[in-house]
VOGU-3710 file (C-alpha; in Angstrom, 3 decimals, decimal comma):
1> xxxxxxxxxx> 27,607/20,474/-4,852  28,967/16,936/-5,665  32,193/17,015/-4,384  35,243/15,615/-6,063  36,483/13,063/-3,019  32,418/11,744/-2,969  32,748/11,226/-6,980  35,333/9,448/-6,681  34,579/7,594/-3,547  31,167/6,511/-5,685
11> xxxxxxxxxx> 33,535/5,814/-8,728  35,726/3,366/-6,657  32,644/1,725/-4,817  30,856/1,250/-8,043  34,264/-0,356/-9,168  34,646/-2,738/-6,368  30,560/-3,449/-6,229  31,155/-4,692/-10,447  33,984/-6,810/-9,652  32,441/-9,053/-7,313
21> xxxxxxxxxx> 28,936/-8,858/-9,330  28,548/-11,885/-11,078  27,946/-11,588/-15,312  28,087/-8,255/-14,596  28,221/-5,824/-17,735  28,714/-2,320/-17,298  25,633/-0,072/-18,258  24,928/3,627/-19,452  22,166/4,009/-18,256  22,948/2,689/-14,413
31> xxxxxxxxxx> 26,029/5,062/-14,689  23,469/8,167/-16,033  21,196/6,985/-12,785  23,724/6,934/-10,380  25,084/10,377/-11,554  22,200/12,256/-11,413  21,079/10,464/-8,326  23,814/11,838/-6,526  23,925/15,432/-8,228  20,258/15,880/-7,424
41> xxxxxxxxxx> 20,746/15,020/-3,627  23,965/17,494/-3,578  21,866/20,511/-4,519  23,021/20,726/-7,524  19,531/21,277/-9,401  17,883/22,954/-6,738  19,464/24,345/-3,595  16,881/23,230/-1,308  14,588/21,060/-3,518  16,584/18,314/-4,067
51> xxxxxxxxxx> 14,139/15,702/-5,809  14,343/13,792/-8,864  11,790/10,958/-10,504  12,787/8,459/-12,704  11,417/5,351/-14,549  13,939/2,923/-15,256  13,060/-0,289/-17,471  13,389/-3,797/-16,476  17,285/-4,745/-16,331  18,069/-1,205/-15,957
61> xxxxxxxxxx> 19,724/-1,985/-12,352  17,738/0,534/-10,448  18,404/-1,115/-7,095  22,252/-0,845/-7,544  22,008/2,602/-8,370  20,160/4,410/-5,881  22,491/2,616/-3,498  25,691/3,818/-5,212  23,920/7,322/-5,630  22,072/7,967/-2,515
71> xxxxxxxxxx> 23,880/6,016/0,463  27,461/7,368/-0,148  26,107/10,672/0,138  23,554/9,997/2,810  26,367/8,688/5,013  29,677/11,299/4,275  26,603/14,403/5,519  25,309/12,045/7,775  21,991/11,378/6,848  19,455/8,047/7,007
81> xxxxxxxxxx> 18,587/6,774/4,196  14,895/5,372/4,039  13,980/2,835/1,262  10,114/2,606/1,001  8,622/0,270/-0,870  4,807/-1,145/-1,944  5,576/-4,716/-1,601  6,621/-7,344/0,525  8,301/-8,910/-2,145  10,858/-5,859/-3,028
91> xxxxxxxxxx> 11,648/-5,158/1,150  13,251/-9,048/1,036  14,610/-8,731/-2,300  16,589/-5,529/-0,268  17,117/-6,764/2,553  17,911/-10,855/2,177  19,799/-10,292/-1,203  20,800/-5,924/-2,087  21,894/-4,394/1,232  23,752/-7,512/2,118
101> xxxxxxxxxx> 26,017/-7,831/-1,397  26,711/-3,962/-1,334  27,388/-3,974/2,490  30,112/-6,392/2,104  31,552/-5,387/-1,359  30,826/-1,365/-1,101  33,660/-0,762/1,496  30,999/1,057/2,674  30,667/0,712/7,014  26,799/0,761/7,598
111> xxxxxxxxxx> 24,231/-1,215/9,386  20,723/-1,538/7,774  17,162/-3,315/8,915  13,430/-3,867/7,909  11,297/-1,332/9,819  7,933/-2,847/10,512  4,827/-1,539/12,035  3,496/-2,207/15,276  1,153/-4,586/13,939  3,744/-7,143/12,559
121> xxxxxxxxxx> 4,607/-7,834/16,455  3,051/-9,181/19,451  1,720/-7,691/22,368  3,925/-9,399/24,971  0,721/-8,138/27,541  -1,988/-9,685/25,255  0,311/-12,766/24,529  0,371/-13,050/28,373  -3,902/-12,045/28,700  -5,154/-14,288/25,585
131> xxxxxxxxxx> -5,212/-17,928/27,390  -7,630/-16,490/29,822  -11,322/-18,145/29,002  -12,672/-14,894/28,321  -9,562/-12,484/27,346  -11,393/-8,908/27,415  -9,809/-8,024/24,257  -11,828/-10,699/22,451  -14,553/-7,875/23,165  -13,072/-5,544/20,993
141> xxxxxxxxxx> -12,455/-7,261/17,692  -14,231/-6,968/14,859  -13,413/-10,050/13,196  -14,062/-12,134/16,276  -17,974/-12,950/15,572  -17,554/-16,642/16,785  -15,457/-18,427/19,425  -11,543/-19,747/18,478  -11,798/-23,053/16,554  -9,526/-26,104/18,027
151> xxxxxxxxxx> -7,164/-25,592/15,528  -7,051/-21,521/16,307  -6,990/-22,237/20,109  -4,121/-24,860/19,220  -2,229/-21,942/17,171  -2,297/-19,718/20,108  -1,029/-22,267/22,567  1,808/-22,476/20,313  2,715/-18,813/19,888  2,012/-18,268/23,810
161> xxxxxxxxxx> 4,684/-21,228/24,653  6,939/-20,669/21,942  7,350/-16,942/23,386  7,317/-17,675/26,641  10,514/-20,205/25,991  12,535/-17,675/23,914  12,142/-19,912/20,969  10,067/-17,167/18,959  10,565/-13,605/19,280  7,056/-12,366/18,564
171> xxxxxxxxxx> 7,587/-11,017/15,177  4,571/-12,518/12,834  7,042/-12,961/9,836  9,290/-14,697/11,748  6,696/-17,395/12,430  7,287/-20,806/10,449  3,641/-21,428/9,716  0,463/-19,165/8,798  -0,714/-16,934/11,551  -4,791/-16,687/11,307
181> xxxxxxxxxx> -5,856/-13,207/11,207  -8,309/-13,866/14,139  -5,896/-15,236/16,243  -3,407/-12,804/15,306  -5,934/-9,932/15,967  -6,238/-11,167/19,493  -2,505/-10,749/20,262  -1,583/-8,076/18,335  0,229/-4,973/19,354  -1,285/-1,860/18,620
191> xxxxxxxxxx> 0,606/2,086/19,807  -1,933/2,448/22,902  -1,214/-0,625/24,851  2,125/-0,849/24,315  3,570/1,804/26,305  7,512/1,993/26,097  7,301/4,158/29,281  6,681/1,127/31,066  9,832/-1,139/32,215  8,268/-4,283/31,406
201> xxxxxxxxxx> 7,135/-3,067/28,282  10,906/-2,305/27,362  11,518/-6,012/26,149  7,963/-6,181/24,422  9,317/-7,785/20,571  8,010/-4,287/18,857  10,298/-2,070/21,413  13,132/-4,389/21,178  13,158/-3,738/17,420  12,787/-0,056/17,689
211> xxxxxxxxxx> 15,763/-0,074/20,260  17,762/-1,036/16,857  16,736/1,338/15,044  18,941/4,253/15,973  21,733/1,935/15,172  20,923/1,776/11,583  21,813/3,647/8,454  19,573/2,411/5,936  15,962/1,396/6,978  13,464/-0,179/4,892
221> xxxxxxxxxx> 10,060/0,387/5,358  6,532/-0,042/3,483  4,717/2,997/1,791  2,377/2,811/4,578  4,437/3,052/7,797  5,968/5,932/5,591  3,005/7,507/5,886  2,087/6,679/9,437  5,483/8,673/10,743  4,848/11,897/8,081
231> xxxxxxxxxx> 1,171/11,978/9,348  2,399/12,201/13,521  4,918/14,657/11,906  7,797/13,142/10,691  10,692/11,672/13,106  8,085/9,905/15,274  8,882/6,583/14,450  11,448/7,172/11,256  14,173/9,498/11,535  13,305/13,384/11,284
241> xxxxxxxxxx> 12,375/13,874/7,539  15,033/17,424/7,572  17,910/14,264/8,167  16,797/11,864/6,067  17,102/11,214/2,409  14,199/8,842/1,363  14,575/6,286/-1,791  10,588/5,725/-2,680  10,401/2,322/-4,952  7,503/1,159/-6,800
251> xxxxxxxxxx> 6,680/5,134/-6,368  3,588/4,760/-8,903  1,455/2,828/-6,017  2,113/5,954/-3,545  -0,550/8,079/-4,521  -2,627/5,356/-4,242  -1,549/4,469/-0,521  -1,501/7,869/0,353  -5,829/8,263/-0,708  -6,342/5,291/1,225
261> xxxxxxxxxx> -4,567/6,427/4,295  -5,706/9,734/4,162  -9,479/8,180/4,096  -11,633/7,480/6,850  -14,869/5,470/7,379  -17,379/4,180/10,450  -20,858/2,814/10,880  -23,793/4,857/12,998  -25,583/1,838/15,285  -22,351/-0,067/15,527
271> xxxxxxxxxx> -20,135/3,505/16,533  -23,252/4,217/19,334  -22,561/0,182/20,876  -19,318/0,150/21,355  -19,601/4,399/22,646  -22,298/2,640/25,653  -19,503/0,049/26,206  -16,768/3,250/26,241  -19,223/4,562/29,000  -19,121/1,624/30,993
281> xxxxxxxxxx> -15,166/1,228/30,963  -14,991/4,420/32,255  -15,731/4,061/35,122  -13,767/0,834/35,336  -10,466/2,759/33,989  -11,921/5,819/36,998  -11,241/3,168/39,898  -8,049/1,807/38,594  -6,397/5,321/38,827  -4,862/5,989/41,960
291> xxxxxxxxxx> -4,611/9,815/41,735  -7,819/12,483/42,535  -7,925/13,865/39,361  -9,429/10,831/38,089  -12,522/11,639/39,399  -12,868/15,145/37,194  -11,909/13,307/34,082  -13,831/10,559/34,579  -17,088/13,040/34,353  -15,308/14,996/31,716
301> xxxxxxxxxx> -15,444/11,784/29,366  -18,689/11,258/30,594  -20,164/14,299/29,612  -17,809/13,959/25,983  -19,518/10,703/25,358  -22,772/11,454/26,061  -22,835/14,336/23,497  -21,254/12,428/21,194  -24,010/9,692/21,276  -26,875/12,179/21,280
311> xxxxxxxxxx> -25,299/13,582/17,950  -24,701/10,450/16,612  -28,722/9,249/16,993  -29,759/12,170/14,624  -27,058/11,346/12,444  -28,881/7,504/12,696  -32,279/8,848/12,443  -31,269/11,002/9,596  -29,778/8,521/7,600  -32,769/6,130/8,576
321> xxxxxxxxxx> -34,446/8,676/6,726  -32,585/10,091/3,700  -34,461/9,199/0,356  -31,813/8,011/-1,967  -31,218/5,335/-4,361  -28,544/2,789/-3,594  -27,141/1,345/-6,066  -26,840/-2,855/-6,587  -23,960/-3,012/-4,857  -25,778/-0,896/-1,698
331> xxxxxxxxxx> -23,451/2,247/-1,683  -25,174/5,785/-2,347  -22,504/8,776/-3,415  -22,702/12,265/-2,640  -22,767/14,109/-5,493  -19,793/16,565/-5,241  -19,068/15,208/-2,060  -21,413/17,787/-0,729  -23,692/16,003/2,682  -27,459/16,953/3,257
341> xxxxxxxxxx> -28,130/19,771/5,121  -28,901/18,282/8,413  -26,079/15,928/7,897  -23,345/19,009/7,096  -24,697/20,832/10,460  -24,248/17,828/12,776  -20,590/16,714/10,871  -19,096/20,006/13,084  -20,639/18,809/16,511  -19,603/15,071/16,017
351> xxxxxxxxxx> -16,296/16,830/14,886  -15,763/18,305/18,099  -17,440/16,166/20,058  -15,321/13,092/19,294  -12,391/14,827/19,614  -13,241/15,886/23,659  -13,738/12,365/23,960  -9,941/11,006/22,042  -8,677/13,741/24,515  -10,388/13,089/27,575
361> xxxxxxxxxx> -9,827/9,415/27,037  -6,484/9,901/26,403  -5,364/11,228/29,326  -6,914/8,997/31,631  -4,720/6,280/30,050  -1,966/8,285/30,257  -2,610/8,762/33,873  -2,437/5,499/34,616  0,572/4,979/32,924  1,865/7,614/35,223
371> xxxxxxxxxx> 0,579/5,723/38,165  2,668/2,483/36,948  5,685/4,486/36,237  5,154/5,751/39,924  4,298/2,489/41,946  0,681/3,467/43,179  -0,616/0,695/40,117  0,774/-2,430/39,878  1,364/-3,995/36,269  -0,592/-6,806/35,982
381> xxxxxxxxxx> -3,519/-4,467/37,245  -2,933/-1,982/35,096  -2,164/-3,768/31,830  -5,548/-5,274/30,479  -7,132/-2,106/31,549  -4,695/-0,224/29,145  -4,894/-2,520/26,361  -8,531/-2,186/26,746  -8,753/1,562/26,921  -5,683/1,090/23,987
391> xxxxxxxxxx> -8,492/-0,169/21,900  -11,102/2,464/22,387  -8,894/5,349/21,772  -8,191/3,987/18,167  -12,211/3,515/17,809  -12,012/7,251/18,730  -9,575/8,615/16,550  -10,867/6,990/13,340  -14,435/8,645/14,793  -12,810/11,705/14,905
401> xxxxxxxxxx> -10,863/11,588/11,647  -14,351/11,196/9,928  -16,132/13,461/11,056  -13,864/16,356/10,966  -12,800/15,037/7,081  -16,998/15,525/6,435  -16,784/18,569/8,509  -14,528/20,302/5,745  -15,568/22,081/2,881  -15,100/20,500/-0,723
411> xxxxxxxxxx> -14,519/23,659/-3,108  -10,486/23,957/-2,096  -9,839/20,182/-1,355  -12,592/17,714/-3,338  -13,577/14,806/-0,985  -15,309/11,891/-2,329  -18,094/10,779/0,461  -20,623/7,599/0,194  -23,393/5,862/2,398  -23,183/1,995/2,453
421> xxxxxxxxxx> -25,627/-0,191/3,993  -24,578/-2,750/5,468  -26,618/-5,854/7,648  -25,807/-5,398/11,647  -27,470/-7,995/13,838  -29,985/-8,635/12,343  -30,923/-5,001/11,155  -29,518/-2,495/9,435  -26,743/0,282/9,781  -25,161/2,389/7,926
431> xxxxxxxxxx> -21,457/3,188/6,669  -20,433/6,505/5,942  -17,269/6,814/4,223  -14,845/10,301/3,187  -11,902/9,772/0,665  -9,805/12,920/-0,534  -9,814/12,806/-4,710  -6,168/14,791/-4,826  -3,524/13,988/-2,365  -0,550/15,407/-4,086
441> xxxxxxxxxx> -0,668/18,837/-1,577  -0,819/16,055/1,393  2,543/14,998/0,424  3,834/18,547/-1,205  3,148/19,360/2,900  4,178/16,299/4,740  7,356/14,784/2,668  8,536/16,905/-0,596  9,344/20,420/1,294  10,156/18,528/4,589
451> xxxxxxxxxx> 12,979/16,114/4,016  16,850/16,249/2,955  16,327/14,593/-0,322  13,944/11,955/-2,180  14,782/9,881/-5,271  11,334/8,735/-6,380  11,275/5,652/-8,856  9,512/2,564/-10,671  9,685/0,805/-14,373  6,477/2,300/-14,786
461> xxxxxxxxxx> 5,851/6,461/-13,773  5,709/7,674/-17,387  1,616/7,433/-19,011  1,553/8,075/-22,387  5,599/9,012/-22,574  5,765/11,571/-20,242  5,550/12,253/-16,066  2,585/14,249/-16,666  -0,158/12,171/-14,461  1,902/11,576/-11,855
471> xxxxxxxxxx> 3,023/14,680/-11,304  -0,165/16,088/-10,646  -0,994/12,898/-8,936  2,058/12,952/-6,576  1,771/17,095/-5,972  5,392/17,546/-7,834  3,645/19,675/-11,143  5,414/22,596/-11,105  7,756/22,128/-8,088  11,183/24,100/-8,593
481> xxxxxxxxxx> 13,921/21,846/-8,841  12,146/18,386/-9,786  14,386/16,257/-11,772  12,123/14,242/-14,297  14,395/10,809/-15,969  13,366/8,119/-17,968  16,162/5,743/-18,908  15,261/2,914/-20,961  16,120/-0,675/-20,721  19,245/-2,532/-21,347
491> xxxxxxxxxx> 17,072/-4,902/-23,984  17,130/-5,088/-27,447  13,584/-4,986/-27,532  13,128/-5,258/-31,408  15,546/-8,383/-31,360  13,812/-10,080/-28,180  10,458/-9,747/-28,631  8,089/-9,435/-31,536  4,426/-7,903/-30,876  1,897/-8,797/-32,972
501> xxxxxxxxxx> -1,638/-7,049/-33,357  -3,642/-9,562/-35,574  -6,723/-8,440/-37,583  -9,646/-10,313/-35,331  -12,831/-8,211/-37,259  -13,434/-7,274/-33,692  -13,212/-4,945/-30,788  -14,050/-5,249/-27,265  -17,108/-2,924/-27,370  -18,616/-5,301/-29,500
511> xxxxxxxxxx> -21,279/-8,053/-27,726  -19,923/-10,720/-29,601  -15,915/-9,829/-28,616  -15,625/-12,932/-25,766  -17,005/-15,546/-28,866  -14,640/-14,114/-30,768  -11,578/-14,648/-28,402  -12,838/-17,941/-27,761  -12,627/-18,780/-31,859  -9,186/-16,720/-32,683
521> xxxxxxxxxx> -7,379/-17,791/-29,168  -6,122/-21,213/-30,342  -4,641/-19,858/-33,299  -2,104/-17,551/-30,893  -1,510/-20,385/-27,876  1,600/-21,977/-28,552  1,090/-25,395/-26,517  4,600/-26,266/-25,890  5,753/-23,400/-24,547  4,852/-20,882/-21,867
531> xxxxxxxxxx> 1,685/-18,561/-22,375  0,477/-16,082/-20,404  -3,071/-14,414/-20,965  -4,091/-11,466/-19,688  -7,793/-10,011/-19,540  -9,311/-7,401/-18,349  -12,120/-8,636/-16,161  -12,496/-12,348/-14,247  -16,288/-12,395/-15,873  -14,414/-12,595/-19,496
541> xxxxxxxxxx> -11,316/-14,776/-17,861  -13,913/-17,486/-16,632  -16,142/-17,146/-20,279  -12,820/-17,842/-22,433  -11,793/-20,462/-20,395  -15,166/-22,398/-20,251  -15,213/-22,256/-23,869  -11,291/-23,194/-24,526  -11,658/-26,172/-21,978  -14,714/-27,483/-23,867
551> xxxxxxxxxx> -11,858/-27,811/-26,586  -9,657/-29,566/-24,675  -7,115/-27,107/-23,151  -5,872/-27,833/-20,310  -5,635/-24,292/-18,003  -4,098/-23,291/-15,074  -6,762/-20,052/-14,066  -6,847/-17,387/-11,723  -8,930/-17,439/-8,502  -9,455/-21,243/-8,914
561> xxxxxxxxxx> -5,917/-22,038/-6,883  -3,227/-19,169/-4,693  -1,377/-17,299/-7,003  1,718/-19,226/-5,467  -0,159/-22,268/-6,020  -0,162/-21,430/-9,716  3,084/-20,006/-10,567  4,482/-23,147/-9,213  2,325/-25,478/-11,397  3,057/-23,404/-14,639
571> xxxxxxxxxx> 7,305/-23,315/-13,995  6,493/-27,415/-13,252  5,120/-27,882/-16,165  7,864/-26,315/-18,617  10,686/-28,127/-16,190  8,982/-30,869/-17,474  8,341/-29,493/-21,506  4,763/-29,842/-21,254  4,035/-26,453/-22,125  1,730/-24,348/-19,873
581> xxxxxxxxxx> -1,173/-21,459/-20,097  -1,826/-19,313/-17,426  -4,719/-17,076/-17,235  -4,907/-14,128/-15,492  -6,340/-10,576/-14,630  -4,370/-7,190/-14,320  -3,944/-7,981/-10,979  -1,932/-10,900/-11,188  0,318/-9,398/-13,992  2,091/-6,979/-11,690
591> xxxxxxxxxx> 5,115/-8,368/-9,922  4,929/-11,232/-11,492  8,383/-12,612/-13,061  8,539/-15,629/-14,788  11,613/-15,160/-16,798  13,162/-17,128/-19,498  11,326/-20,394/-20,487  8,148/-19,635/-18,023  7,045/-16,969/-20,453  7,536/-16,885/-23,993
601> xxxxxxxxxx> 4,331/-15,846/-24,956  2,083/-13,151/-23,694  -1,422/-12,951/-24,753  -3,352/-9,506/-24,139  -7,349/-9,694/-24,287  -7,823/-6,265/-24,139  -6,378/-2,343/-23,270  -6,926/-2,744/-19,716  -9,299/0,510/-19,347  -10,619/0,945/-15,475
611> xxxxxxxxxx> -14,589/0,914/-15,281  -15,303/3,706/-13,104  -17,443/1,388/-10,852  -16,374/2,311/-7,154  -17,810/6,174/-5,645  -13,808/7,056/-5,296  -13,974/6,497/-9,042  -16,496/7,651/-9,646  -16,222/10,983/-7,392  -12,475/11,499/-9,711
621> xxxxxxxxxx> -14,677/11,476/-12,814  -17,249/13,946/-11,347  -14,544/16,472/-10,116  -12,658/16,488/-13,270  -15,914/17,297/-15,423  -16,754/19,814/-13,197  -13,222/21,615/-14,127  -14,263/21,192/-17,566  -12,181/18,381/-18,286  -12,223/14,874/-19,775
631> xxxxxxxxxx> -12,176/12,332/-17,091  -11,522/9,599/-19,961  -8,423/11,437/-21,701  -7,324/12,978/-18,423  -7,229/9,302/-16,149  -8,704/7,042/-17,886  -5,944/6,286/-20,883  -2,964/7,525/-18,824  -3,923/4,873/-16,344  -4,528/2,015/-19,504
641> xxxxxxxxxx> -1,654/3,147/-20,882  0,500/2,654/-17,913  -1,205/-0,738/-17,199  -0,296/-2,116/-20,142  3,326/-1,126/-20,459  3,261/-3,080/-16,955  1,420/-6,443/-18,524  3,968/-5,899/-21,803  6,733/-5,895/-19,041  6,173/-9,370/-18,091
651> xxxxxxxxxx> 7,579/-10,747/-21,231  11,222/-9,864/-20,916  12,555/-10,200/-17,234  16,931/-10,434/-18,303  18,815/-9,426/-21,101  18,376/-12,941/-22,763  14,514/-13,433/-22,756  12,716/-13,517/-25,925  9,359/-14,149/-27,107  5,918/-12,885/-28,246
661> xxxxxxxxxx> 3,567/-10,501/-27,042  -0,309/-10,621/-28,963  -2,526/-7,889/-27,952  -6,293/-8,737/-29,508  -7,434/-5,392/-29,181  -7,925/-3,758/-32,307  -8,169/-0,172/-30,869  -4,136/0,327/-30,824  -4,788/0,904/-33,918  -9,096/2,056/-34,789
671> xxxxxxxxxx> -8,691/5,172/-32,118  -7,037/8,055/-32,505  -5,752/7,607/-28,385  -4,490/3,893/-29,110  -1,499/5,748/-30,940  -0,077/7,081/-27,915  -0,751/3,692/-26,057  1,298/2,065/-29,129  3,934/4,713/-29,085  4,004/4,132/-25,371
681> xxxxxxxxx> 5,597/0,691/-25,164  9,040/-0,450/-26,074  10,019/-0,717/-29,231  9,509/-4,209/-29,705  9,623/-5,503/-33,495  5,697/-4,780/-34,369  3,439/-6,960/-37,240  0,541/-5,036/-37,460  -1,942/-7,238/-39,593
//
């Protein structure tokens, strides 16, 4: 239970956090969040369950609240509290503007940072290894096809001396220019070769921001390094998940994340090259290991290899084989996920296989690691050979997580599975990929029964009004204890913003629907002001604006500049009351905030309705008709729906926006589903024509 001394230590924080908040106006519907925040993660809902979603509008202050509501409690039962986010754009918003104002006007004594994964820092090894003419890791990366370029080369002289003279501290985001990704990729740090058992691996720029970590109260983090500590089991490199009360923001993308982390892919001829190169640097990483035992792993990892490769030619010679259609974008789904035969049989041994060789591999690099720790290997010896073997026994895992995913059955957990063919020197190989279709008992497993508390929210969980989707989506259907809260926004929505559905004589499954948006759009583009369009596909973006330029409108268009590029050319242009029109796909609607005068009118092609083009889709579809369902009521519109509440959310970004939204899709109000959709969105002042 909430006790009384935490209310009113919230009560007096909250006070104190007001008074120094500039314009600030007190709000219900913060208040309401912040309350049941904090009874939720109290227990007082569910004794051990102590979860609640919510969807709180644009305005609503969500920010402010779960920091009033979580961290107060979080630190008085001394807890962490982990914010997770999707974007980049959200962890600076916390961590540059939030977590600074309410650490120095909460009272509150904490110390928070930005968690980032190994990735975002240098290798201090690899920094030292990549001036070499041939560094050996330039062997093991993919994106490496051709030699540095003079101004690559020139890059990594910089980083090199800029490290090397204390005047950069290795972290990528810290760097004042652009990083290339295949310079980056050479000096990278990945979990294998940077061993923090090491001493001079202690003051590597990854370790020395882990060393802060235990410091810290509040941590933010990305959905994805979420994931990477839940799947080595939680507390790995977060705190445990039993003493830790996680915040998720932008919670609708982590299903999403989740799928694609949980997937697994890898080619055939390209797996069996870099498996005779493994063979090679065996014996290489044999000789470098002072002890005996060397010897009887070396022929252990041998022998692991070996079998692996021999399994992995029938899977080639197989696949060589298989008579299926591909389709124009050369990918060939599994219908039901289910493998041929002769495919299914060999999935166990690679399964197995692969995994003697991540094991075997394994501990010959942690031998040598042992060997350093002991004196009987030197460093500088030791350290390419462990970045090298580093490499490998990532090749390895991803093998193995493959393999064993096609290795399980689909009738209990649905996999989608697909065969791309792909060009490899100048022949041809083949990519087999596994995806799991539901994900929600991954993180049931993993996160929801694990941890001390969660508070799960975005502007946009609801589809079609209620949690339903992503429930089911996100494994909380059902759960005891779930707290499900939408609070609206603090906008007068039928005072700010007027949405208009005009009578065009036609709908987007007609041929002739791009002509017609090419005739009616003029009459809805106010040229002075700020217009944003919206469509549902770049092939009907570029159409429209071919046709509108041929008329003399001037357009500032997706694809054809950066997205920063373009956002700063549009707010230009209304500094300077020139009006501006800005075309765009889903894609660029979300995050986007142009508030005020650089949007007052929003332009909507069509319900933004996902074409089940990709084999995950496609697999989804598949698995819910087999259930007896209707893949089109059941994702499809809950997905459109939520997609356009997002593109309608663009309009109004503070209380004091206004303007127009035009949607120019006539089924909001033709199909019996568009209903719903129209309920859906905020109750802006409607003209239906």
């Amino acid at each position: 239970m909430l006790s009384d001394a935490l209310k009113k230590t919230i009560r007096n924080i909250h006070q104190q956090v007001a008074d120094n908040l500039t314009d600030y106006k007190p709000r219900k519907s913060q208040n309401y969040l912040v309350a049941e925040i904090a009874k939720t993660l109290a227990g007082e809902y569910h004794k051990s369950q102590r979860i609640c979603v919510l969807e709180a509008g644009t305005g609503t202050g969500k920010s402010l609240a779960y920091c009033l509501g979580a961290l107060p409690y979080a630190i008085a039962n001394k807890k962490k509290l982990v914010i997770s986010t999707a974007t980049v754009a959200l962890q600076e918003q916390l961590i540059d503007q939030e977590l600074p104002f309410f650490a120095k006007n909460s009272g509150l004594d904490f110390q928070f940072d930005l968690v980032k994964g190994r990735h975002r820092y240098a290798c201090a090894q690899k920094l030292k290894a990549s001036l070499a003419e041939e560094p050996a890791q330039l062997d093991f990366v993919p994106l490496l096809k051709s030699p540095l370029d003079k101004m690559e080369k020139k890059c990594l002289e910089q980083l090199v001396t800029a490290y090397t003279t204390n005047k950069w501290h290795g972290d990528r985001d810290a760097w004042a220019d652009t990083i290339p990704d295949k310079v980056w990729s050479l000096v990278a740090g990945d979990k294998h070769s940077c061993q923090r058992q090491l001493a001079e691996h202690q003051h590597c720029p990854f370790h020395k921001a882990r060393n802060r970590l235990n410091q810290m109260d509040v941590l933010v983090v990305n959905h994805s390094l979420l994931l990477a500590d839940l799947d080595l089991g939680g507390g790995k490199i977060l705190p445990e998940p039993a003493k830790t009360i996680y915040v998720i923001d932008e919670a609708h993308h982590l299903p999403k994340i989740t799928r694609e982390f949980s997937s697994a892919s890898a080619t055939v001829k390209g797996t069996l090259e870099w498996l005779d190169k493994l063979a090679k640097f065996n014996q290489k990483l044999s000789n470098t290991i002072s002890t005996q035992r060397a010897i009887g792993m070396n022929f252990k990892l041998a022998d692991a290899i070996t079998d692996t490769q021999k399994e992995l030619k029938k899977a080639r010679d197989i696949l060589d084989g298989l008579d299926v259609t591909y389709n124009e974008d050369d990918v060939y789904r599994f219908k039901n996920g289910e493998l041929p035969e002769l495919l299914s049989n060999l999935s166990e041994d690679l399964s197995d296989s692969s995994l003697l060789v991540s094991k075997h591999l394994s501990k010959m690099h942690e031998s040598l690691i042992l060997d350093v720790n002991d004196g009987d290997v030197k460093p500088h010896k030791a350290d390419p050979i462990l970045a090298e073997s580093g490499v490998y026994i990532q090749r390895v895992e991803n093998l193995n997580k493959l393999w064993n995913n096609l290795n399980k059955g689909t009738a209990s957990s649905p996999h989608a599975r697909w065969l791309t063919q792909q060009n490899y020197k100048n022949h041809h190989d083949h990519l087999l990929a596994d995806s799991p279709i539901e994900v929600g008992f991954y993180l049931k497993d993993k996160l929801w029964q694990e941890c001390a508390g969660v508070v799960l929210c975005s502007a946009t969980l609801t589809a079609l009004g209620n949690f339903d989707h992503f429930a089911f989506e996100s494994g909380l259907a059902g759960e005891e204890g779930v707290k499900f809260l939408k609070v609206p926004s603090p906008f007068d929505y039928p005072k700010q913003a007027q949405l208009l559905l005009p009578d065009i004589k036609c709908e987007p499954t007609d041929k002739n629907f791009t002509k017609r948006l090419i005739e009616v759009m003029p009459e809805y583009i106010e040229k002075e002001k700020a217009n944003l369009v919206l469509f549902a596909s770049y092939w009907q973006m570029k159409e429209v604006a071919q046709g509108l330029r041929t008329k003399g409108y001037n357009l500032l268009l997706q694809g054809e500049s950066s997205r920063e590029y373009l956002i700063k050319q549009h707010k230009k242009a209304i500094d300077k009351n020139k009006g501006s029109i800005l075309f765009g796909t889903q894609s660029l609607s979300e995050g986007l905030d142009l508030p005020g005068k650089y949007l007052e009118n929003l332009i909507i092609t069509k319900i933004p309705f996902a074409v089940p083009t990709s084999p995950m889709e496609e697999a989804q579809t598949e698995h819910i008709q087999n259930k007896g369902g209707n893949p089109f009521l059941s994702i499809t519109v809950p997905e459109a729906s939520k997609k356009l509440v997002q593109s309608c959310g663009r309009l109004l970004r503070k209380e004091k926006d206004s303007g127009r939204i035009v949607v120019l899709d006539r089924r909001l109000v033709s199909k019996r589903y568009g209903k719903a959709m129209l309920d859906a969105l905020p109750p802006f002042n409607r003209t239906i024509e």
